[in-house]
mmCIF entry with sequence, helices, sheets and N, C-alpha, C, O atoms, coordinates in Angstrom:
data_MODEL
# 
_entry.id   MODEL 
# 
_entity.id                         1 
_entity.type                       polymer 
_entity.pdbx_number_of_molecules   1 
# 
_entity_poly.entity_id                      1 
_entity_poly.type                           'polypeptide(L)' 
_entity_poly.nstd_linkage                   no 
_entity_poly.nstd_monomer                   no 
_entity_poly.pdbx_seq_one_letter_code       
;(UNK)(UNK)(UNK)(UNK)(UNK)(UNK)(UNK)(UNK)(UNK)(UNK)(UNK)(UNK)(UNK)(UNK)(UNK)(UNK)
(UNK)(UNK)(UNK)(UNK)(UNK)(UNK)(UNK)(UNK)(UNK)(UNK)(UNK)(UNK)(UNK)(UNK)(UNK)(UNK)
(UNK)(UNK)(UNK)(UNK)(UNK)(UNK)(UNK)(UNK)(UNK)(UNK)(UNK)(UNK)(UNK)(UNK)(UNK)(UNK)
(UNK)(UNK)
;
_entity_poly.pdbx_seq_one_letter_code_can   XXXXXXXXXXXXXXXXXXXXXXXXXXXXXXXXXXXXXXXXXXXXXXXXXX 
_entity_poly.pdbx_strand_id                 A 
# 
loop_
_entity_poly_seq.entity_id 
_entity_poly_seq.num 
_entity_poly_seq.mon_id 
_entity_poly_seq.hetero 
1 1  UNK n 
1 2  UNK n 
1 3  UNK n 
1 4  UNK n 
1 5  UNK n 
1 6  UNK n 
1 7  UNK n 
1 8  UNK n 
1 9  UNK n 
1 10 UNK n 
1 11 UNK n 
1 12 UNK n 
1 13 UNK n 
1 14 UNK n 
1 15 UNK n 
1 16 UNK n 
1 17 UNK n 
1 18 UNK n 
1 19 UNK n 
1 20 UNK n 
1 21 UNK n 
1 22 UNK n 
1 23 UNK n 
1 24 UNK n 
1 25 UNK n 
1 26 UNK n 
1 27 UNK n 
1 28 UNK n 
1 29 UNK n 
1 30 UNK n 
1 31 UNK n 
1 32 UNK n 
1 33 UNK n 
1 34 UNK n 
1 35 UNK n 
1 36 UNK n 
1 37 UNK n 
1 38 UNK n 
1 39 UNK n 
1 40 UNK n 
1 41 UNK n 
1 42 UNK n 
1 43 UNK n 
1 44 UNK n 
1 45 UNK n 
1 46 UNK n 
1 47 UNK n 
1 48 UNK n 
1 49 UNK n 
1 50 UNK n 
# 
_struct_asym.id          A 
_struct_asym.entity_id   1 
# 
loop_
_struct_conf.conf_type_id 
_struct_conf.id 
_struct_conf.pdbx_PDB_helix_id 
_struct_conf.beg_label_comp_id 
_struct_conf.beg_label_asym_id 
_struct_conf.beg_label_seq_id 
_struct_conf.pdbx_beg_PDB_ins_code 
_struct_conf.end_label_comp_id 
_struct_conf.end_label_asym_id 
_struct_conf.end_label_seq_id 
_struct_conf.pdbx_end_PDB_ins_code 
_struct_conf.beg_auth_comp_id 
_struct_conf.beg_auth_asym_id 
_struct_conf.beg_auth_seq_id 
_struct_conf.end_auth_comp_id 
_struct_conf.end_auth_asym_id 
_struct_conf.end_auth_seq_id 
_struct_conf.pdbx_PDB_helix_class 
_struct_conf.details 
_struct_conf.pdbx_PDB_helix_length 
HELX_P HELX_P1 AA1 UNK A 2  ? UNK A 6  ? UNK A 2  UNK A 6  1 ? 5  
HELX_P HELX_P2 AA2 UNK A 14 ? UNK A 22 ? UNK A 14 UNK A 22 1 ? 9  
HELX_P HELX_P3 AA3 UNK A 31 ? UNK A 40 ? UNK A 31 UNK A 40 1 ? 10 
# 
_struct_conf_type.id          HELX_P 
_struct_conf_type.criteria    ? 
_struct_conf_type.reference   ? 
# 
loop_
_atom_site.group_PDB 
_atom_site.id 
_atom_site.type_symbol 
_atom_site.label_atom_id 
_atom_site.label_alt_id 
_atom_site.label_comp_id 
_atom_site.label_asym_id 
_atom_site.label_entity_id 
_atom_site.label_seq_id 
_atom_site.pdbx_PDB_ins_code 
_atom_site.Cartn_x 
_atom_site.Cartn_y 
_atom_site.Cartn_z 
_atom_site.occupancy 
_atom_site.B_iso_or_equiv 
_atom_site.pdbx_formal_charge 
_atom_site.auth_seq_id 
_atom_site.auth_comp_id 
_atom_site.auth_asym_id 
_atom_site.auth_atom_id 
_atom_site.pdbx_PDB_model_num 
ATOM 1   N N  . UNK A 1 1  ? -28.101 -12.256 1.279  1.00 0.00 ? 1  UNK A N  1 
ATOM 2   C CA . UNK A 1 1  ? -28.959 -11.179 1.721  1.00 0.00 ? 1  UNK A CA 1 
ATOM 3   C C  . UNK A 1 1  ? -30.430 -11.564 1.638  1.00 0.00 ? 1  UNK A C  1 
ATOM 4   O O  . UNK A 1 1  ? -31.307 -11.033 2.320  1.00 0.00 ? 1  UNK A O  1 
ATOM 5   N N  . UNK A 1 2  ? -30.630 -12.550 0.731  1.00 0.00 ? 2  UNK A N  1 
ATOM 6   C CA . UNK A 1 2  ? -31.938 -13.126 0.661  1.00 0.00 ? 2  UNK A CA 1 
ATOM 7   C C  . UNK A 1 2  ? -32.375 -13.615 1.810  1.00 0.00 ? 2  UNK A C  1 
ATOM 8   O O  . UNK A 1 2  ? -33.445 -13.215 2.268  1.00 0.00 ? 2  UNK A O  1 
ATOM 9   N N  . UNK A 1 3  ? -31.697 -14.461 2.392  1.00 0.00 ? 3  UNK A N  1 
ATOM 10  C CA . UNK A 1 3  ? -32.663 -14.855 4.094  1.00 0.00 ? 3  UNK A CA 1 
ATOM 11  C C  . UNK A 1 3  ? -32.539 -13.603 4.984  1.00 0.00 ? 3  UNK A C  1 
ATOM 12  O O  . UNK A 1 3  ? -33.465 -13.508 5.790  1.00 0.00 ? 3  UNK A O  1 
ATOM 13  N N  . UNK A 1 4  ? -31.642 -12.643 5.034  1.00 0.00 ? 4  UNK A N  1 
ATOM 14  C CA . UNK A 1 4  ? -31.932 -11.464 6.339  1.00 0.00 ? 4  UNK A CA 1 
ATOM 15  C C  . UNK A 1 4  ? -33.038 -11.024 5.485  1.00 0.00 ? 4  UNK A C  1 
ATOM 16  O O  . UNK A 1 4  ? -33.695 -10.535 6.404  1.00 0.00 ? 4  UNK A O  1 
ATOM 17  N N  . UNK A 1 5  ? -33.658 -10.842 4.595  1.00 0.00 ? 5  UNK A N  1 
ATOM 18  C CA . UNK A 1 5  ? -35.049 -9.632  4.124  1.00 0.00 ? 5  UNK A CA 1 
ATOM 19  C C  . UNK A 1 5  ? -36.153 -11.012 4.814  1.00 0.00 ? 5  UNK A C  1 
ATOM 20  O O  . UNK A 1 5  ? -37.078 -10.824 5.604  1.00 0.00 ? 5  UNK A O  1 
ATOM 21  N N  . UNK A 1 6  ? -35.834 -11.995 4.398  1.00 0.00 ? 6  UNK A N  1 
ATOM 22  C CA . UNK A 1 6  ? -37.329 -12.997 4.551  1.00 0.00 ? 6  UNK A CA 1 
ATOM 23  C C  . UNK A 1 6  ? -37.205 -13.486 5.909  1.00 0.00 ? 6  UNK A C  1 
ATOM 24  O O  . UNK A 1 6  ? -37.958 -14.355 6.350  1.00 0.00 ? 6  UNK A O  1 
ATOM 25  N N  . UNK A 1 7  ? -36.136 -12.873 6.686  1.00 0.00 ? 7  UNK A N  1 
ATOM 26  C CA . UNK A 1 7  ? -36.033 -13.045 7.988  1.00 0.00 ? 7  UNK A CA 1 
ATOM 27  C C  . UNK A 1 7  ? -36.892 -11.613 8.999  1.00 0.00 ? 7  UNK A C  1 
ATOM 28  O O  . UNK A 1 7  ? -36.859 -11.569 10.228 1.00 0.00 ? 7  UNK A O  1 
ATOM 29  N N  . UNK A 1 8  ? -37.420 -10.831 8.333  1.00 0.00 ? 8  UNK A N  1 
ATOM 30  C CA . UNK A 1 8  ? -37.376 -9.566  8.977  1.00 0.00 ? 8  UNK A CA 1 
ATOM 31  C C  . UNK A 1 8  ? -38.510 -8.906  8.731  1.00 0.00 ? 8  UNK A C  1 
ATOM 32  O O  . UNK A 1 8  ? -39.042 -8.967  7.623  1.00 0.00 ? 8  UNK A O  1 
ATOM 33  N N  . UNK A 1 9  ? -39.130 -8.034  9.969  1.00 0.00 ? 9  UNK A N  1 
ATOM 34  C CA . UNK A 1 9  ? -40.570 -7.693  9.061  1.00 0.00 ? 9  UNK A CA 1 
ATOM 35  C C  . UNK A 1 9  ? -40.139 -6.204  8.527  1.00 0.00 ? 9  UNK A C  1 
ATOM 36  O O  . UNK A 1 9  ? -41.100 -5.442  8.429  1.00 0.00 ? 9  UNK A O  1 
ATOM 37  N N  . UNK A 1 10 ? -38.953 -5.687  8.189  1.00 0.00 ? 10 UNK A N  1 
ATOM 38  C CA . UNK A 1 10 ? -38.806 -4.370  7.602  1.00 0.00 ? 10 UNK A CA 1 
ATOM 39  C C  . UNK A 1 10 ? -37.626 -4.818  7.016  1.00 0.00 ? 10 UNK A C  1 
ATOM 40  O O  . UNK A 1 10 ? -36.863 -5.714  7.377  1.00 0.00 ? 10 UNK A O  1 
ATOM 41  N N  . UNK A 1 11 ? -37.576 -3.895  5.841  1.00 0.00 ? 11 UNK A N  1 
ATOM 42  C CA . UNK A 1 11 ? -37.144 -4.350  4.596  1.00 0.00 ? 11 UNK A CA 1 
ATOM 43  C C  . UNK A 1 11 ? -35.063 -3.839  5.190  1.00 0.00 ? 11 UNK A C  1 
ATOM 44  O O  . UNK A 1 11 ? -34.764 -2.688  5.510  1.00 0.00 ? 11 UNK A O  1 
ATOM 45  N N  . UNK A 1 12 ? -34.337 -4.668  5.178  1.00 0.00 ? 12 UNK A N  1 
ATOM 46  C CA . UNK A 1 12 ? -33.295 -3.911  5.865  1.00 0.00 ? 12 UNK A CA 1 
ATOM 47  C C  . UNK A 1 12 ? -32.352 -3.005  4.967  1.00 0.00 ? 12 UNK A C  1 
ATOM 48  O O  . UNK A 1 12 ? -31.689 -2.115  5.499  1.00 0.00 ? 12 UNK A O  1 
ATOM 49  N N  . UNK A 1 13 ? -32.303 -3.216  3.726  1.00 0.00 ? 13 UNK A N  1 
ATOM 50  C CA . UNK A 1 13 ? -31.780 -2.660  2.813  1.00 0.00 ? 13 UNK A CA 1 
ATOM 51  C C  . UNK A 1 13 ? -31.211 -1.376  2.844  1.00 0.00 ? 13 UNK A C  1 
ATOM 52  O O  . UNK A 1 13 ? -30.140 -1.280  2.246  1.00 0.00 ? 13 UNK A O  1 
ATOM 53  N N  . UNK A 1 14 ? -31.821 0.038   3.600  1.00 0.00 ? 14 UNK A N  1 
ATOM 54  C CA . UNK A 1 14 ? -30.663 0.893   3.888  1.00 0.00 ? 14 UNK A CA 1 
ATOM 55  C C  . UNK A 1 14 ? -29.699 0.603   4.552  1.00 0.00 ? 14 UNK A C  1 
ATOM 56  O O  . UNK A 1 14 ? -28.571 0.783   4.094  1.00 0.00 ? 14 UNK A O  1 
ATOM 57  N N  . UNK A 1 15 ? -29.903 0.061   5.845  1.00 0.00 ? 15 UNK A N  1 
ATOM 58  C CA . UNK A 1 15 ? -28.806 -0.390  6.444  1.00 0.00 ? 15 UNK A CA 1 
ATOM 59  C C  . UNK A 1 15 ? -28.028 -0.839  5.575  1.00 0.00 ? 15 UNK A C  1 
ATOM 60  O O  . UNK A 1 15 ? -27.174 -0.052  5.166  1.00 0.00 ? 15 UNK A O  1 
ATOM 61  N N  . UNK A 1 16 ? -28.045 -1.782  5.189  1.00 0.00 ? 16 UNK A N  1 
ATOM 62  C CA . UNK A 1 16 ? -27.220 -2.729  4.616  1.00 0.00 ? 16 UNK A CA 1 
ATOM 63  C C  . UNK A 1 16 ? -26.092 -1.506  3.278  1.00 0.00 ? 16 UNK A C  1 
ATOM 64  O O  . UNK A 1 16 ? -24.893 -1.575  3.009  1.00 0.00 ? 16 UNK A O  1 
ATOM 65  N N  . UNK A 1 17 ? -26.822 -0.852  2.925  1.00 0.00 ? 17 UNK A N  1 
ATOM 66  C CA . UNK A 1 17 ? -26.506 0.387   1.996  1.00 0.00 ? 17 UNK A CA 1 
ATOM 67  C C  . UNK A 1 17 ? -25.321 1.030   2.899  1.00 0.00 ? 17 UNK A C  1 
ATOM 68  O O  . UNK A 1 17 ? -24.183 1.093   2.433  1.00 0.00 ? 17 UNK A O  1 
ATOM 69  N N  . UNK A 1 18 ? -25.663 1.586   4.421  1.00 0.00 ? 18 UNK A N  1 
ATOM 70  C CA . UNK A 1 18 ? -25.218 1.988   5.323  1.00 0.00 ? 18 UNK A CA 1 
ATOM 71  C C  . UNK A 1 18 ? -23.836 1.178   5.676  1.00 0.00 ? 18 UNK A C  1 
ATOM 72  O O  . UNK A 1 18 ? -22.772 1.786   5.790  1.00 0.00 ? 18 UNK A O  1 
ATOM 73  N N  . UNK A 1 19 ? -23.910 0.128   5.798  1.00 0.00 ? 19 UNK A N  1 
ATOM 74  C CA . UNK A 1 19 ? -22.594 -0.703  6.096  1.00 0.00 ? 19 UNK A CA 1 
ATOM 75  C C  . UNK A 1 19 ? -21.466 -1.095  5.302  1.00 0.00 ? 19 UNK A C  1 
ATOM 76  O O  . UNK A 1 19 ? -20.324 -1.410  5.635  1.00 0.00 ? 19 UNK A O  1 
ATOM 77  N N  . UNK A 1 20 ? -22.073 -1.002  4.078  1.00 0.00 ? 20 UNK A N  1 
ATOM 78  C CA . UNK A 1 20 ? -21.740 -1.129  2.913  1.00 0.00 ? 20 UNK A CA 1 
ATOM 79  C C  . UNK A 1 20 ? -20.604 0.226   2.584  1.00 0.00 ? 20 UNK A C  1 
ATOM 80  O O  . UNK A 1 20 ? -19.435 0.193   2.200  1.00 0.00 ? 20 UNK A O  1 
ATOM 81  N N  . UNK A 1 21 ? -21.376 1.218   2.870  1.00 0.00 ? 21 UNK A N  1 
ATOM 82  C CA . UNK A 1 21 ? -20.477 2.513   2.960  1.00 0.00 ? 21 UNK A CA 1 
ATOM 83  C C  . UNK A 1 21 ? -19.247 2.162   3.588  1.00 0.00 ? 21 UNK A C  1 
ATOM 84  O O  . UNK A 1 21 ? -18.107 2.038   3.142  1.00 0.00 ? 21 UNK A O  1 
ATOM 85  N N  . UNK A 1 22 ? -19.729 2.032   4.707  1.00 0.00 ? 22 UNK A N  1 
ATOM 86  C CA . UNK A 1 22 ? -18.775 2.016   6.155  1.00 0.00 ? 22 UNK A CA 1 
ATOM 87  C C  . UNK A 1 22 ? -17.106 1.088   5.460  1.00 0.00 ? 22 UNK A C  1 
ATOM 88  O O  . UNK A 1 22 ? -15.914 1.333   5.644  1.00 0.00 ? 22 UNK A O  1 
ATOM 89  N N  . UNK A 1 23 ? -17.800 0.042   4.676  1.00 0.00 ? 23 UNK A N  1 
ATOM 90  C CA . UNK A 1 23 ? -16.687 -0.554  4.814  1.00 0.00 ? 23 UNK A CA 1 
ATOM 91  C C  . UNK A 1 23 ? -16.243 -0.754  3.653  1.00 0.00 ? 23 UNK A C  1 
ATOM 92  O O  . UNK A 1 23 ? -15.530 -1.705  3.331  1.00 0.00 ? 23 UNK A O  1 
ATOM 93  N N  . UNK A 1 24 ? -16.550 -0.055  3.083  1.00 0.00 ? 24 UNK A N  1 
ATOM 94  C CA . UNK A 1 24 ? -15.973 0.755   1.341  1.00 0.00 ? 24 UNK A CA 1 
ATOM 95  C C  . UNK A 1 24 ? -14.989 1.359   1.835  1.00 0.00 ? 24 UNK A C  1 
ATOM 96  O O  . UNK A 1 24 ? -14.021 1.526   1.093  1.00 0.00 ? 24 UNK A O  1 
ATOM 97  N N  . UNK A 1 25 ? -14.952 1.681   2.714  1.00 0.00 ? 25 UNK A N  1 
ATOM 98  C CA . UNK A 1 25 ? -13.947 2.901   3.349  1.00 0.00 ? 25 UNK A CA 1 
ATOM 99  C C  . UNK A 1 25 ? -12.651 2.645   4.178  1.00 0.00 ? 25 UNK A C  1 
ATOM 100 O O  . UNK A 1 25 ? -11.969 3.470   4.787  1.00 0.00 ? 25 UNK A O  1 
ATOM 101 N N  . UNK A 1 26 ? -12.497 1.436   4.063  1.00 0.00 ? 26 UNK A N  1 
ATOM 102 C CA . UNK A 1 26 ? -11.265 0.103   4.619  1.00 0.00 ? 26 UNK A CA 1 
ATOM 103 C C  . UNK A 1 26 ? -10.233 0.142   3.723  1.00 0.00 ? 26 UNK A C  1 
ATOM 104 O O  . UNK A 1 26 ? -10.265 -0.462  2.650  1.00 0.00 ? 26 UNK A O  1 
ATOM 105 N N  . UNK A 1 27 ? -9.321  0.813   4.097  1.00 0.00 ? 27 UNK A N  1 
ATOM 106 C CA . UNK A 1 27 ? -8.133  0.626   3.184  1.00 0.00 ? 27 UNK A CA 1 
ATOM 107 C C  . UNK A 1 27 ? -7.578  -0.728  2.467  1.00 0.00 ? 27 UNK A C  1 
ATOM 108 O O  . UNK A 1 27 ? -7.182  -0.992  1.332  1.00 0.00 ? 27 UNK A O  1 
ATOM 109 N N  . UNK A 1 28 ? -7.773  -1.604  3.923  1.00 0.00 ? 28 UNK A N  1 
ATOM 110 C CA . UNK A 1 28 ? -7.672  -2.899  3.541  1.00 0.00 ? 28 UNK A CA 1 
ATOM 111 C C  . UNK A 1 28 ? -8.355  -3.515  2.453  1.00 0.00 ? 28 UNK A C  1 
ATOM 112 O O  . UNK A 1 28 ? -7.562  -4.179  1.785  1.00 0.00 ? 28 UNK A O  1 
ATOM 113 N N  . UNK A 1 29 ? -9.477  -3.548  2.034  1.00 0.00 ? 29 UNK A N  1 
ATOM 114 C CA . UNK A 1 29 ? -10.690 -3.700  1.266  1.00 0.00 ? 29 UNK A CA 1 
ATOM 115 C C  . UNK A 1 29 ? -10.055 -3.908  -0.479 1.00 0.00 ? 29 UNK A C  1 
ATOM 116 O O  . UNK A 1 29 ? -10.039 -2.980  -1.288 1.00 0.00 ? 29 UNK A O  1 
ATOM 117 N N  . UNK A 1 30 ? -9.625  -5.168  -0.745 1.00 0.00 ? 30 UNK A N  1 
ATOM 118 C CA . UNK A 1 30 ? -9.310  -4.966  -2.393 1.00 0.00 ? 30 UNK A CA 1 
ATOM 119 C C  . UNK A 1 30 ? -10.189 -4.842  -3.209 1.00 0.00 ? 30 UNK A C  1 
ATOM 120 O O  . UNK A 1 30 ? -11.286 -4.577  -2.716 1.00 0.00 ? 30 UNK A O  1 
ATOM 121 N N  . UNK A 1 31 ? -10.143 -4.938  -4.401 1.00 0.00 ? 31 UNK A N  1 
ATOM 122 C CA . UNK A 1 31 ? -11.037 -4.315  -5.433 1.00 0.00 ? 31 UNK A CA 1 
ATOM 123 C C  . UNK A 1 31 ? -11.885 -5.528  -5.949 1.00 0.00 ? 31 UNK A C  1 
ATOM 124 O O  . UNK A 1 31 ? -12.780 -5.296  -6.762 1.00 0.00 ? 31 UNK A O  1 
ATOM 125 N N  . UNK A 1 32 ? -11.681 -6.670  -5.570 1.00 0.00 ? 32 UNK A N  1 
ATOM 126 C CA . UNK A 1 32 ? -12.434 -7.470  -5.637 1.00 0.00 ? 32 UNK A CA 1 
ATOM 127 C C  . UNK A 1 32 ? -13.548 -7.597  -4.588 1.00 0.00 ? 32 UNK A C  1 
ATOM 128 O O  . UNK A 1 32 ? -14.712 -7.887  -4.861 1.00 0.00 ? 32 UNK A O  1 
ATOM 129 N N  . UNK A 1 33 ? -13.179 -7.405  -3.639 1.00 0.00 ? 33 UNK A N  1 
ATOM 130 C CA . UNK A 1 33 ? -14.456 -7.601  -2.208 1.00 0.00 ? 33 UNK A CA 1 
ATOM 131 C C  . UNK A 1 33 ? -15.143 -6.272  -2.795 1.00 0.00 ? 33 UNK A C  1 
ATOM 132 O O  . UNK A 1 33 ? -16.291 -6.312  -3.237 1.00 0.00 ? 33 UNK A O  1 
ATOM 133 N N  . UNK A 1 34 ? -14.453 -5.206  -2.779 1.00 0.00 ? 34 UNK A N  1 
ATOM 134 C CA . UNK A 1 34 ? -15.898 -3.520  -3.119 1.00 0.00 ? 34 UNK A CA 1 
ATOM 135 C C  . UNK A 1 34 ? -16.558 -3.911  -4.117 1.00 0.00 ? 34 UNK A C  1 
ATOM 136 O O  . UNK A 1 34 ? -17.761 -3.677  -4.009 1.00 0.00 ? 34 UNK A O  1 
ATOM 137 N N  . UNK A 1 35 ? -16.086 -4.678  -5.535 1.00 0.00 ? 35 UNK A N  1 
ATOM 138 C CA . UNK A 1 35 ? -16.773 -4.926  -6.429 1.00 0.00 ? 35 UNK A CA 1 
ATOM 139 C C  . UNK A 1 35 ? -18.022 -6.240  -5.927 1.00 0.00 ? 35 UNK A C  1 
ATOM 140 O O  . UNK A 1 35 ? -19.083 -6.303  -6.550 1.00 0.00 ? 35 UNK A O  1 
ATOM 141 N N  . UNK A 1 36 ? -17.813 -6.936  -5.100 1.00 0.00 ? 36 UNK A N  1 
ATOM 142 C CA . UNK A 1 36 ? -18.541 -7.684  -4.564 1.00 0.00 ? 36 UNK A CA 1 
ATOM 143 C C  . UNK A 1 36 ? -19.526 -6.983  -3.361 1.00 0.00 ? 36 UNK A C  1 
ATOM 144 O O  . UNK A 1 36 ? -20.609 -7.552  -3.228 1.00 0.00 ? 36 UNK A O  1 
ATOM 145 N N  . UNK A 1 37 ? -19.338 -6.097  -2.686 1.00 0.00 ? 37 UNK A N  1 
ATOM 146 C CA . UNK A 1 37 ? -19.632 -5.103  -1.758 1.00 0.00 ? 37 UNK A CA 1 
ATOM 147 C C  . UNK A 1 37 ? -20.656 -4.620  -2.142 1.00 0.00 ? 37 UNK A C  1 
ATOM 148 O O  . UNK A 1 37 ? -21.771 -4.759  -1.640 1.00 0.00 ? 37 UNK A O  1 
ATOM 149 N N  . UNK A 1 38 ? -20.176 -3.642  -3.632 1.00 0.00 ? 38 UNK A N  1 
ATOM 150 C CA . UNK A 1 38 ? -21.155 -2.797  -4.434 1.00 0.00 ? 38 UNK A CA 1 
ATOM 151 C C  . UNK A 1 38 ? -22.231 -3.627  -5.442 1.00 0.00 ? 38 UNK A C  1 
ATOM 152 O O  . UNK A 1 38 ? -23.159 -3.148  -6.095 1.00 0.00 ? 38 UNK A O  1 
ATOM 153 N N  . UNK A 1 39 ? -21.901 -4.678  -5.370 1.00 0.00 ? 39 UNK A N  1 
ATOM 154 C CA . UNK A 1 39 ? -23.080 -5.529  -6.516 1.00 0.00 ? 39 UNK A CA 1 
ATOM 155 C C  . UNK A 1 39 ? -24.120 -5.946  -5.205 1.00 0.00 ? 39 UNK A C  1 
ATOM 156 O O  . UNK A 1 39 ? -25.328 -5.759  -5.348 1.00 0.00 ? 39 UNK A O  1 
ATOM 157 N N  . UNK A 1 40 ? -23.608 -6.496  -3.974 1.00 0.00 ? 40 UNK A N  1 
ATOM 158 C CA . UNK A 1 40 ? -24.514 -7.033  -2.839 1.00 0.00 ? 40 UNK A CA 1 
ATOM 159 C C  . UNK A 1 40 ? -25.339 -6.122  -2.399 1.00 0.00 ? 40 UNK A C  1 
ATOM 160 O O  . UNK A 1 40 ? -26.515 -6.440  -2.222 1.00 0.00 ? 40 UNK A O  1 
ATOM 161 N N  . UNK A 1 41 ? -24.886 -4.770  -2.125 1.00 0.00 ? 41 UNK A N  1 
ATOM 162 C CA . UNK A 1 41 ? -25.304 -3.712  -1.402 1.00 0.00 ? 41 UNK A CA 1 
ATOM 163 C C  . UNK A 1 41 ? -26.493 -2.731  -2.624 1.00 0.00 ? 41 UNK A C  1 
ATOM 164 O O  . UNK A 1 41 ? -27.048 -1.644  -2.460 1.00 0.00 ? 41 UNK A O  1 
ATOM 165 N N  . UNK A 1 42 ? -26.515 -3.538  -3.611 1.00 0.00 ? 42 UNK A N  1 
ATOM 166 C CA . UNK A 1 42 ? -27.119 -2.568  -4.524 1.00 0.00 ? 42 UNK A CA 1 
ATOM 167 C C  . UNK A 1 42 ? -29.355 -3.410  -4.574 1.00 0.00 ? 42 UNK A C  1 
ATOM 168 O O  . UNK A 1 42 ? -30.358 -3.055  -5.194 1.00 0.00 ? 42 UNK A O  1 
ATOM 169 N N  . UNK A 1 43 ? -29.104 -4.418  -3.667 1.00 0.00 ? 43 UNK A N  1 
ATOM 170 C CA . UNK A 1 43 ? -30.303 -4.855  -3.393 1.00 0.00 ? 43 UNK A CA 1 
ATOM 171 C C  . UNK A 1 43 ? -31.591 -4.877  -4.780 1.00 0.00 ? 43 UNK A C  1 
ATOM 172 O O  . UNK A 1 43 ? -31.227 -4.928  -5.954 1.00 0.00 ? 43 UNK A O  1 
ATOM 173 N N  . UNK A 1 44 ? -32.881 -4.836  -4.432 1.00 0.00 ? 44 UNK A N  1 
ATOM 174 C CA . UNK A 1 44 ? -33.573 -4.959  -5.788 1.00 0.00 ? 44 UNK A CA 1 
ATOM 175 C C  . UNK A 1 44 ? -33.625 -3.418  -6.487 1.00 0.00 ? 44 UNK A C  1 
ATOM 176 O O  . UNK A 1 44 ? -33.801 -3.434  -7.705 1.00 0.00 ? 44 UNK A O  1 
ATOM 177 N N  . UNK A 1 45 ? -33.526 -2.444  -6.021 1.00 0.00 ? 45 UNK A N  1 
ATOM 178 C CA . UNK A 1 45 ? -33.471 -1.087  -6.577 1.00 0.00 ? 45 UNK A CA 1 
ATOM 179 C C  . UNK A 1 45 ? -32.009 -0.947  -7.647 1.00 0.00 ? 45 UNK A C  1 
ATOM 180 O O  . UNK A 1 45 ? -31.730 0.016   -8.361 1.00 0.00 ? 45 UNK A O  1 
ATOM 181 N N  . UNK A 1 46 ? -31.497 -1.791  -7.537 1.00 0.00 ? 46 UNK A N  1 
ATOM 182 C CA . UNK A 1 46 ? -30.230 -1.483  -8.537 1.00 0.00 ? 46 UNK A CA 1 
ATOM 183 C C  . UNK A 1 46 ? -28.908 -0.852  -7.763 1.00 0.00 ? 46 UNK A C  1 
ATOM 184 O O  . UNK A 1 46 ? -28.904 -0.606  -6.557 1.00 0.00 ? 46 UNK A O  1 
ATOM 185 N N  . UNK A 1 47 ? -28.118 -0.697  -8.390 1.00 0.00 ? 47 UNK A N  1 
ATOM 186 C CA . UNK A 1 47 ? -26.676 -0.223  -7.655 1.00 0.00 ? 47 UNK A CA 1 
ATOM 187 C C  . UNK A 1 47 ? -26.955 0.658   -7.155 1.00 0.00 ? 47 UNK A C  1 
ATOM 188 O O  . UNK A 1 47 ? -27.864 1.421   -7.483 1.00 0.00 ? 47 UNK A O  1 
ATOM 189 N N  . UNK A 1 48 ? -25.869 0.798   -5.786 1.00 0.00 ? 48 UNK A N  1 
ATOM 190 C CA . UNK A 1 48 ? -26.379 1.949   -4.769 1.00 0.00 ? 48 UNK A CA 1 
ATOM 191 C C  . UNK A 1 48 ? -24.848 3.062   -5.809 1.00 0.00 ? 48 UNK A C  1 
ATOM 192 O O  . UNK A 1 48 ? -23.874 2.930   -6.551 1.00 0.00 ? 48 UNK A O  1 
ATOM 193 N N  . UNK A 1 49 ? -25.506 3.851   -5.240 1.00 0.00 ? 49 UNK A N  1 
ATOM 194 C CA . UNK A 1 49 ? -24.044 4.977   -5.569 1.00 0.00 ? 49 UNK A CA 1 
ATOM 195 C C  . UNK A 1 49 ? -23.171 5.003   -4.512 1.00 0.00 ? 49 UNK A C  1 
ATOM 196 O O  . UNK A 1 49 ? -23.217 5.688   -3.490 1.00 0.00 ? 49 UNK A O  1 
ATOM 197 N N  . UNK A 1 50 ? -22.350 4.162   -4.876 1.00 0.00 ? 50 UNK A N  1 
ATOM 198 C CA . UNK A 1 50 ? -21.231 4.046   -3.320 1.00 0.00 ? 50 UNK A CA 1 
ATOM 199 C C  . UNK A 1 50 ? -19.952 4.963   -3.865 1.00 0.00 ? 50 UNK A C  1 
ATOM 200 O O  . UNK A 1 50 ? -18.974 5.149   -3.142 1.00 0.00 ? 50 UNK A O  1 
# 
């Protein structure tokens, strides 16, 4: 996630919050990828509340 922010002149981080949702919501999705999901998606502000 470090090169899309220093790639970009706006900070993308809701989105990314946003997609993050989206695909929390994948049945498929084991508990290892959300736990990886929710640590990525939680950016420099700290964990998002997913």
């Amino acid at each position: 996630m470090k090169g899309v922010r220093q790639g970009s002149r706006t900070d993308p981080a809701g989105r990314i919050r946003d997609v993050a949702v989206a695909k929390l919501a994948d049945p498929h999705l084991t508990p290892l990828e959300a736990a990886w999901l929710r640590r990525r998606a939680g950016g420099r502000s700290g964990p998002p509340h997913l």
